[in-house]
C-alpha positions as CSV (number, residue, x, y, z in Angstrom):
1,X,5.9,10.0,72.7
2,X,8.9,12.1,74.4
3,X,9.5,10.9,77.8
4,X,9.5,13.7,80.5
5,X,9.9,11.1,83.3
6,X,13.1,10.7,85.1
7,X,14.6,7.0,85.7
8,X,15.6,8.0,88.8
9,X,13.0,9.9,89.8
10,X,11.8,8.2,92.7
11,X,8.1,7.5,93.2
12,X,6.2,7.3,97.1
13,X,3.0,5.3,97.2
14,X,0.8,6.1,100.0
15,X,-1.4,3.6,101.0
16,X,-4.2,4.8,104.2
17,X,-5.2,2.1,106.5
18,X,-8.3,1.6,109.0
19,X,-8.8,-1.7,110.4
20,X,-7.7,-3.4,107.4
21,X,-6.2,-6.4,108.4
22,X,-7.9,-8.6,106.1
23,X,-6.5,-6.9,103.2
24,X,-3.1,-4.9,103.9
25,X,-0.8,-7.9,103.7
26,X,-1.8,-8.5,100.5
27,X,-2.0,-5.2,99.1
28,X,1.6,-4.3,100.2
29,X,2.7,-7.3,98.9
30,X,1.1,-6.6,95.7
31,X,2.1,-3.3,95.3
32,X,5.8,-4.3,96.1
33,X,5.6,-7.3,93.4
34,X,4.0,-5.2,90.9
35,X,7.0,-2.4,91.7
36,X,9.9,-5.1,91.5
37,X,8.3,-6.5,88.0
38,X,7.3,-3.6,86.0
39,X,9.9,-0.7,87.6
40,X,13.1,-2.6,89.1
41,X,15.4,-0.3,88.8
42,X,12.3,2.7,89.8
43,X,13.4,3.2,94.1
44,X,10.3,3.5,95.7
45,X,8.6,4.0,99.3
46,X,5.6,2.5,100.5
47,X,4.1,4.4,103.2
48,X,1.2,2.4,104.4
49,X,-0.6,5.1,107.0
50,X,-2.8,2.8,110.2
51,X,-5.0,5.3,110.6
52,X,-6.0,4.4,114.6
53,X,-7.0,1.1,113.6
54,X,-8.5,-1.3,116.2
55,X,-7.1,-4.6,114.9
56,X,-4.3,-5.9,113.8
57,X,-3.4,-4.0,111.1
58,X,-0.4,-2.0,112.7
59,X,1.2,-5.0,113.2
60,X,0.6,-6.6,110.2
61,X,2.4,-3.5,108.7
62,X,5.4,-3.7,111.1
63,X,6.0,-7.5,110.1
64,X,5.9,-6.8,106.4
65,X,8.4,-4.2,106.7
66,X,11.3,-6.4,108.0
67,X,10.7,-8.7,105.1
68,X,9.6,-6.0,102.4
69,X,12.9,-2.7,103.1
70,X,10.5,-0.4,100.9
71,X,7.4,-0.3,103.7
72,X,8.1,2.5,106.2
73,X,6.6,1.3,109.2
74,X,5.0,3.2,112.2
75,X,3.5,5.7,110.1
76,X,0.0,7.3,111.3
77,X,-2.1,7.8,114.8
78,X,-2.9,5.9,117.4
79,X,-6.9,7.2,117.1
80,X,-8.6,7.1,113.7
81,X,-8.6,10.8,112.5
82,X,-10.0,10.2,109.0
83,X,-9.1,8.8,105.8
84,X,-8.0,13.4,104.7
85,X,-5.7,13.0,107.8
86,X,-4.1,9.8,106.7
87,X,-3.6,11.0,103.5
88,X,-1.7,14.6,104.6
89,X,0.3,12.7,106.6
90,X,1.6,10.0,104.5
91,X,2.1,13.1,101.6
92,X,4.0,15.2,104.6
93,X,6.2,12.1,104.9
94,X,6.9,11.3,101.9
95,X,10.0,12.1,99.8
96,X,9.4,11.1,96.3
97,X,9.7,12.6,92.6
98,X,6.2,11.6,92.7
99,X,3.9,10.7,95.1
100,X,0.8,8.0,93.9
101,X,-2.3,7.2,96.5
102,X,-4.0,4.2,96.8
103,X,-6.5,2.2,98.6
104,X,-6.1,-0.3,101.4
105,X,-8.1,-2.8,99.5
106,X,-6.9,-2.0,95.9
107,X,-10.5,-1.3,94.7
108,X,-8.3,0.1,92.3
109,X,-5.7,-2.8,90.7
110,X,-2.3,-2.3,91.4
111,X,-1.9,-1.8,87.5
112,X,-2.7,2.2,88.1
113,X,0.3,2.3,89.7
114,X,2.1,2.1,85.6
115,X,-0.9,4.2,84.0
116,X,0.0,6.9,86.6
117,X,3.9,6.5,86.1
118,X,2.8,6.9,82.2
119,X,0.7,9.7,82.4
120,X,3.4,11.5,83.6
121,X,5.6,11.0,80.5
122,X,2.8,13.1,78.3
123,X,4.2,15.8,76.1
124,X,1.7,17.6,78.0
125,X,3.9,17.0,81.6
126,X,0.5,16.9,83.9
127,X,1.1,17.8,87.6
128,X,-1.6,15.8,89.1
129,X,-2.8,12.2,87.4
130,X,-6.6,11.3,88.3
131,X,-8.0,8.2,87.7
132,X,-11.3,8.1,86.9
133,X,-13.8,4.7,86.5
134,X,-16.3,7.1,84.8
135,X,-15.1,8.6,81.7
136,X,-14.7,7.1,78.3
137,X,-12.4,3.6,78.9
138,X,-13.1,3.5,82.7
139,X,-15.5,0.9,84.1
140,X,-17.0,-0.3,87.1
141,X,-17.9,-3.9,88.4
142,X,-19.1,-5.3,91.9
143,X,-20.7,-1.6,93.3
144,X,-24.1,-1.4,93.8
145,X,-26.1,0.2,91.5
146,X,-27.5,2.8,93.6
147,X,-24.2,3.7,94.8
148,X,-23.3,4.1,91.3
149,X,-26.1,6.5,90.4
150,X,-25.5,8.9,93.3
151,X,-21.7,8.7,93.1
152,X,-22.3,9.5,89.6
153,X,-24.5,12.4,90.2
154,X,-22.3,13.9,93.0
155,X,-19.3,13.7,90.9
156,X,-21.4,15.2,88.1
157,X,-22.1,18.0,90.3
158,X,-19.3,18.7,91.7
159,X,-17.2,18.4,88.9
160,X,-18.4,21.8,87.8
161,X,-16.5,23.8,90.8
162,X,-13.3,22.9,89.2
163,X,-12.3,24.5,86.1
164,X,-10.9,21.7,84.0
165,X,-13.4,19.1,82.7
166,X,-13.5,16.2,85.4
167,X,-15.3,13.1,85.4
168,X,-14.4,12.3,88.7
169,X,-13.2,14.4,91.7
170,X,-14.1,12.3,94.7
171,X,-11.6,9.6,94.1
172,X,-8.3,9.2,96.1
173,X,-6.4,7.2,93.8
174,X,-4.3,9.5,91.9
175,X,-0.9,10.9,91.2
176,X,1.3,14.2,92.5
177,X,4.3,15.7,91.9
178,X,5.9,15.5,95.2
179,X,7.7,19.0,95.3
180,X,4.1,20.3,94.3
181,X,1.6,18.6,97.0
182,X,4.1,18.9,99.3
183,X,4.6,22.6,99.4
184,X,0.3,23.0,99.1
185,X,-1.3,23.5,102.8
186,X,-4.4,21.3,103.2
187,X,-6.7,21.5,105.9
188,X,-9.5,18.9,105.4
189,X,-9.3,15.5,107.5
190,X,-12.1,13.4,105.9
191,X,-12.7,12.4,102.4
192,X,-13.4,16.4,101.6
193,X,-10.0,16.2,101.0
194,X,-9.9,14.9,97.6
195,X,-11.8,17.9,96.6
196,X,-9.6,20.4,98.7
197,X,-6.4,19.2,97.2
198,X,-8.0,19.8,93.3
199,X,-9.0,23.1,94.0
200,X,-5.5,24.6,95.6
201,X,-3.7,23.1,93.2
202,X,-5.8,24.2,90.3
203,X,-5.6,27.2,91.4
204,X,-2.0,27.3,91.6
205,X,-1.8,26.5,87.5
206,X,-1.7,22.9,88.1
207,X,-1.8,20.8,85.2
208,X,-4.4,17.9,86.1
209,X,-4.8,15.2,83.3
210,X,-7.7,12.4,84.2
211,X,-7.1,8.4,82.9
212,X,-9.4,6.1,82.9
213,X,-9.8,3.8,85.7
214,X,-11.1,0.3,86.9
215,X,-13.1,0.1,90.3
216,X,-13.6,-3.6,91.2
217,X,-15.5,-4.2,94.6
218,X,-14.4,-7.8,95.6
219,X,-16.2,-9.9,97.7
220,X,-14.1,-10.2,100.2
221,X,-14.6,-9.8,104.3
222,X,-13.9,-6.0,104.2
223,X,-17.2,-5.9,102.4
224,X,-19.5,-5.8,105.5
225,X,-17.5,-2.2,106.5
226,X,-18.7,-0.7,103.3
227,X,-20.8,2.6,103.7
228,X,-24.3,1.9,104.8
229,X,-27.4,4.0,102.7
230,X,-27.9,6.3,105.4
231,X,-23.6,7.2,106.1
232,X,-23.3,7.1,101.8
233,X,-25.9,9.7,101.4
234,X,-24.2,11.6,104.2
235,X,-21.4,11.7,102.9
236,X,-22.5,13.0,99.9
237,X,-24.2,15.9,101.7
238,X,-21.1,16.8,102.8
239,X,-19.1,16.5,99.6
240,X,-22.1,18.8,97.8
241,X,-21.7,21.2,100.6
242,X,-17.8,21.5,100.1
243,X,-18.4,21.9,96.5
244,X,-20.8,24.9,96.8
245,X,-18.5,26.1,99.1
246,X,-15.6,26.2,96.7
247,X,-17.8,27.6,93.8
248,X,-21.3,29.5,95.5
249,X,-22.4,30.7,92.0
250,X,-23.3,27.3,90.8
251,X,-26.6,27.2,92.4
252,X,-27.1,31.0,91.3
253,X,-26.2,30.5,87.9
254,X,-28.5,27.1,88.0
255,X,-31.4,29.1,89.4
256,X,-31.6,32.3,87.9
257,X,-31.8,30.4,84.6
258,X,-34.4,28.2,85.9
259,X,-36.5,31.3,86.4
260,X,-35.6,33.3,83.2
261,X,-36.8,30.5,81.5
262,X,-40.0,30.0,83.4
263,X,-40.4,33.8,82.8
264,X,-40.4,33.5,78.9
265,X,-42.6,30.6,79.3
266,X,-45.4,32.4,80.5
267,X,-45.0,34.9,78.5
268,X,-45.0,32.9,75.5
269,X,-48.4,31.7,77.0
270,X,-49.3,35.3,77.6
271,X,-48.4,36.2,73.6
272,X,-50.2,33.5,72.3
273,X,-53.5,34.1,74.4
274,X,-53.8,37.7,73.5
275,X,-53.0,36.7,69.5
276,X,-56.2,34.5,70.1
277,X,-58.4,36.9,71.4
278,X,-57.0,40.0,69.6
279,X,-59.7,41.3,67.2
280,X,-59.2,44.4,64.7
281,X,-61.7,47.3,66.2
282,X,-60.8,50.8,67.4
283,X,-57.1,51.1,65.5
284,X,-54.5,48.2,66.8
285,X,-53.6,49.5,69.9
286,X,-57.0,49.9,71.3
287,X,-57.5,46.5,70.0
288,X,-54.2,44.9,71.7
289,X,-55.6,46.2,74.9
290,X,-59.0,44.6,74.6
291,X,-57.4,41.6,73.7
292,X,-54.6,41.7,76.7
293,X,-57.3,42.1,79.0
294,X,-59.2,39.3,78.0
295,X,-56.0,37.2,78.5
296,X,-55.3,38.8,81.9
297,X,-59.4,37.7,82.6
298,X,-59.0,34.6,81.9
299,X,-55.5,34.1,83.5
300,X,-54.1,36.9,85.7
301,X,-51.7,34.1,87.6
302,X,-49.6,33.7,84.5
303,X,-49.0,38.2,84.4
304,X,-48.5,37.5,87.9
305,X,-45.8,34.4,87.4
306,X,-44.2,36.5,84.0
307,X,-43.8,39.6,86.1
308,X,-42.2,38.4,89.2
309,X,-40.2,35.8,87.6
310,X,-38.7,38.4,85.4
311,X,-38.0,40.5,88.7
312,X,-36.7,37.9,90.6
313,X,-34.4,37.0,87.6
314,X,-32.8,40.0,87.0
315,X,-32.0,40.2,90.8
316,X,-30.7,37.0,90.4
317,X,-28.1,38.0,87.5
318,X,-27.6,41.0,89.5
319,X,-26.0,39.1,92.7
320,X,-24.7,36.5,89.9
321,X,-22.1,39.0,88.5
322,X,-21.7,40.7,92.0
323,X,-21.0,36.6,93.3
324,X,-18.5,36.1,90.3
325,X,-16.4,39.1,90.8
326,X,-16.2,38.6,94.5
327,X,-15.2,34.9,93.8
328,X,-12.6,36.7,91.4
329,X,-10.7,38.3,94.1
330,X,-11.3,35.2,96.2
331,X,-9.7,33.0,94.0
332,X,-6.8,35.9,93.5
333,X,-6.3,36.1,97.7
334,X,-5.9,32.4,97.8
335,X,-3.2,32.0,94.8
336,X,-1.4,35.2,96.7
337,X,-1.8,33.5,100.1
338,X,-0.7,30.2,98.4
339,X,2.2,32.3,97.0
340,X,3.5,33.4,100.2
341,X,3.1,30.5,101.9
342,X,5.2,28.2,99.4
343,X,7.9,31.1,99.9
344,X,7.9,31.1,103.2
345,X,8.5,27.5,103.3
346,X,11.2,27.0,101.2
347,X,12.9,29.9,102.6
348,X,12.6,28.3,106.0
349,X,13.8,24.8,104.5
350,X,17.0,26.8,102.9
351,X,17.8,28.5,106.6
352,X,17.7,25.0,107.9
353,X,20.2,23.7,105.3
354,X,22.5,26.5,105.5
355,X,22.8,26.0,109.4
């Protein structure tokens, strides 16, 4: 393996927060021990983001950081904005080689932390690390299975909107390079984010290289704050949503198929009725007709189900192609807009040095 990671490159580990104080001081203090042991001589920030909690988890934060130099304190709003917001922020903030996101109550072990750090030193040089509990080598323990199957499904789903082949795009902890998510505009404040942030960078050539990851729900007092049925499968609304959004010829693509199929179906039925009930009078064609009538006798719905299914499916391929070449120059306006606005920054950034 050739290394392509820096020992000096310095790495920023963002860590959102929302009334977590039965879990930060541990997770900081985790993170930092796990930092000291496996990278001492890696600097590091730890930007833990209170994202307008309600209990004492600013000043659990603010104590830690006079006994651990590495925590930034004061870092996020004084109302809860959403995890997306706490997450741009702590990114905006940030000034690492890298820049790694985690949870506040390491669903995720603190081990990721390395894997990340590793997947970086690929031949391949990935910009963006994912880490995913559903591919091959990932697991998952403690989650309930229902929450499994439609997280699952979702991810399934919206994995196709993304061109490279994802297991998992819903999940926040990954990995960044810092000059790269940095100079990227985001917009979304809730957990949309994560599927946001994929898509612009993609789209800007990003290399995105998914490991596999462990998800361990612990039992612990945090678990009571854990989506509800009803908030889960709202969420998930709005994640499928965001994912048609970014690629609207899924459900075409899914439907005119659907209906081409159906199509050929019946008139597979329709062929192997009339083969029945064709018998050899007046020359073939004469006899082909008696015979198609009889099939239409007995059945007219299926000529009726054959013809406007094959109707309705060429429109369907019709607006399919129209759909993928206007997402063609969609995709094109947003790399150019992307363009400029990377541009635009760092020539703003040189202006401020020079003065």
């Amino acid at each position: 393996m050739i290394s392509r990671l820096d020992s000096d490159a310095s790495v920023s580990i963002v860590v959102p927060c929302y009334n977590e104080e039965d879990n930060i001081e541990h997770t900081l203090q985790n993170i930092s021990k796990y930092m000291t042991e496996h990278f001492p001589k890696k600097n590091y920030e730890l930007l833990p983001i209170n994202d307008g909690s309600t209990d004492k988890t600013a000043e659990i934060i603010q104590k830690l950081s006079n006994q651990i130099t590495q925590i930034v304190p004061s870092c996020g709003f004084e109302k809860n904005r959403g995890r997306g917001s706490a997450i741009k922020h702590g990114i905006s903030i940030s000034k690492g080689d890298y820049v790694i996101c985690l949870d506040a109550d390491l669903s995720y072990d603190v081990e990721h932390i390395g894997e990340i750090l590793s997947a970086f030193e690929l031949v391949s040089s990935p910009d963006v690390v994912v880490v995913s509990p559903y591919m091959r080598g990932g697991s998952v323990q403690g989650v309930p299975l229902m929450r499994i199957a439609l997280s699952r499904m979702a991810n399934w789903v919206l994995a196709g909107s993304f061109p490279n082949k994802l297991h998992t795009v819903t999940c926040m902890v990954r990995g960044y390079r810092g000059e790269l998510v940095r100079n990227t505009p985001f917009f979304e404040d809730s957990k949309e984010l994560h599927l946001e942030m994929l898509n612009k960078l993609a789209i800007q050539g990003a290399k995105i290289l998914e490991i596999p990851g462990k998800l361990h729900w612990k039992k612990q007092k945090q678990v009571p704050r854990r989506k509800t049925p009803l908030k889960f499968v709202s969420s998930a609304k709005k994640h499928l949503l965001y994912g048609l959004l970014l690629k609207p010829t899924r459900i075409f693509q899914a439907t005119s198929l659907f209906i081409i199929l159906l199509a050929f179906y019946e008139s597979a039925i329709i062929l192997q009725s009339t083969w029945a009930n064709f018998q050899w009078s007046d020359g073939f064609f004469h006899s082909l007709w008696l015979a198609l009538a009889s099939t239409y006798q007995h059945s007219p719905h299926t000529f009726l189900i054959a013809v406007l299914a094959f109707l309705l499916g060429a429109q369907m391929i019709f607006f399919l192609i129209l759909f993928q070449v206007l997402m063609m120059q969609h995709i094109e306006l947003k790399q150019l807009l992307l363009f400029l606005g990377n541009k635009s920054s760092i020539k703003s950034e040189n202006v401020g040095l020079s003065n």
